[in-house]
VOTI-411306 format. One record per residue (C-alpha): x, y, z; residue in one letter. Coordinates in steps of 0.2 Angstrom, whole numbers, plus 5000, padded with zeros to 4 digits. Layout:
% VOTI-411306
XYZA...
***
This chain:
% VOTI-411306
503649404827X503349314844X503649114845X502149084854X501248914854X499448904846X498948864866X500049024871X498949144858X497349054862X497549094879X498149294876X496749304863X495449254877X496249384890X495949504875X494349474872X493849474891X494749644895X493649714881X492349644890X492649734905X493349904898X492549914879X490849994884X491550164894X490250274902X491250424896X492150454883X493650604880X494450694865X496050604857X497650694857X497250764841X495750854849X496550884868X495551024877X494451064862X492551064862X491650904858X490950924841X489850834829X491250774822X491950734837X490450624839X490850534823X492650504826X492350414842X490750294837X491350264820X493050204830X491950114844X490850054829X492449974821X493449894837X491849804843X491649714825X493449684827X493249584844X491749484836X492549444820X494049394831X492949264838X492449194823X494249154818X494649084832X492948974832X493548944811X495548904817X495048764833X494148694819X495448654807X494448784793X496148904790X495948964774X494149014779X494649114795X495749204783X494849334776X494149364794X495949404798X496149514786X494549634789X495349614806X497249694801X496249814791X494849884806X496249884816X497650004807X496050124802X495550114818X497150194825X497350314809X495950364811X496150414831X497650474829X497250584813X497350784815X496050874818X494550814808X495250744792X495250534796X493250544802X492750664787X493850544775X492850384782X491050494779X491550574762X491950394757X490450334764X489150464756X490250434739X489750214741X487950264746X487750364732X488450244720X487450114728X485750224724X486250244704X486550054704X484850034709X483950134698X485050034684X484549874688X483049754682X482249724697X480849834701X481149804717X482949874718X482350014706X480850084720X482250064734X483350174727X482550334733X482450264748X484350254753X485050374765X486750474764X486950514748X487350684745X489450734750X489150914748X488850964766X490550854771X492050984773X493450974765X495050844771X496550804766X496150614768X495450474759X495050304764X495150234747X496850154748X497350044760X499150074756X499150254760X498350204778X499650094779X500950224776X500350354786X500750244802X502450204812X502750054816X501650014800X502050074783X502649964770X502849804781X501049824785X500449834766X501449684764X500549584776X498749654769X499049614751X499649424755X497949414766X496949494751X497849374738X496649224749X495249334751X494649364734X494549244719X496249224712X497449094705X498149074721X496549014730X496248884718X498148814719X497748764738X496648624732X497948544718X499648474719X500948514706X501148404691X502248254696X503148264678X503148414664X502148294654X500448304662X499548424659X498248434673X498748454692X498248324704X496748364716X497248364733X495848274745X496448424758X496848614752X498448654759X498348804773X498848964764X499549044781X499948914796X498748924809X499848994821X500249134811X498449184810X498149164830X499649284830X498749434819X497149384828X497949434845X499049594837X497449664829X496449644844X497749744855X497949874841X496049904838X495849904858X497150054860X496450144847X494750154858X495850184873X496350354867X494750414869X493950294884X495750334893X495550194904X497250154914X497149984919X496449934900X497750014893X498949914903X498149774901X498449804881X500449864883X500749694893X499949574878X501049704866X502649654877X502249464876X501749454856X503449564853X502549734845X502049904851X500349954857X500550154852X500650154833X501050344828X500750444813X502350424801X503250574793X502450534777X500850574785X501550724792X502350784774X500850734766X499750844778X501250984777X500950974757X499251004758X499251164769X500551234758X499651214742X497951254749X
***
């Protein structure tokens, strides 16, 4: 991890965010290397606006962590950092996937929530939610091809990407351990017992940060140049691409995160037992 100042980061994170700026919105955009010199498909389609969908949420929510961390609300910006570690890696495994199995994981998953949204509906008490059920779209799976995908688990994304893997996950689940309600949340607001004999936990006035603020600016920045790279695959834009392997240089990681050998065995598995 790069020992860059809070100042430092702010700074990268604003070059970020204006190269986006400049190179995000491509007139034209090509086939990844997954999909060199093949015809541009529906699917094709899909894999590049779901991408393009993804990395421009990840730029705004970077902004909203960084409006959240100058303002001294860490624990809030938390969760924002998270979505952001996780748009970023399916961002790239996604690009990077083969052939047509990441996008028709990300629909198939999609259909399966839209449908399970719809039988919820009819569940409930409000007639309201009841008479809208008919009414939401994408439901039905059984046009989606087959893949050998899933975006279910986060952990198998994770794994399916070099440098990534485990280290990745890692990171993920200490975000997700403040993102949702758990034990750990409520312990920023108290202090330990001062002796065994008291029973209750003194209230602090202040929570206590869960993860420096630093160390958030830091994943703000490395998302961002993760997420960005991901588009430039199929926006193939030189000087943005340069842009993003200079940021990777100064913040001490790689730009071109690869599909792992577990990806490739897992796939390998799958043709095999057909």
């Amino acid at each position: 991890m790069a020992t860059l100042t809070g100042d430092e980061l702010r700074v990268l994170i604003h070059d970020l965010q204006a190269a986006w700026d400049d190179y995000g919105d491509a007139e034209v955009l090509h086939q990844p290397a997954a999909r060199r010199n093949r015809p541009f498909t529906g699917e094709d389609a899909q894999r590049v606006g779901v991408v393009h969908g993804w990395v421009r949420h990840l730029h705004e929510t970077g902004k909203a962590a960084v409006l959240l961390l100058n303002n001294g609300l860490v624990n809030a910006a938390l969760p924002l950092v998270r979505q952001m570690f996780e748009l970023a890696l399916t961002s790239v495994w996604v690009m990077q996937s083969e052939d047509q199995h990441g996008v028709r994981a990300v629909v198939l998953e999609h259909s399966r929530n839209r449908a399970a949204f719809a039988r919820e509906a009819r569940l409930a008490q409000s007639p309201t939610f009841q008479q809208s059920a008919d009414e939401i779209v994408d439901t039905d799976s059984g046009h989606i091809p087959g893949t050998f995908d899933s975006v279910q688990r986060f952990r198998e994304i994770c794994l399916d990407l070099t440098p990534a893997g485990h280290d990745a996950y890692v990171i993920y689940r200490v975000l997700s351990t403040y993102s949702h309600p758990s034990v750990s949340v409520s312990d920023l607001y108290f202090d330990a017992p001062a002796t065994p004999a008291e029973r209750l936990p003194a209230r602090r006035l202040l929570a206590t940060a869960a993860i420096p603020a630093d160390t958030l600016l830091y994943f703000v920045a490395v998302t961002l140049v993760w997420g960005a790279r991901a588009y430039v695959y199929t926006s193939q834009d030189k000087m943005h691409r340069s842009l993003l392997r200079s940021a990777a240089r100064v913040l001490l990681v790689t730009s071109e995160i690869k599909l792992s050998e577990h990806y490739r065995r897992r796939h390998a598995k799958r043709r095999k037992d057909g």
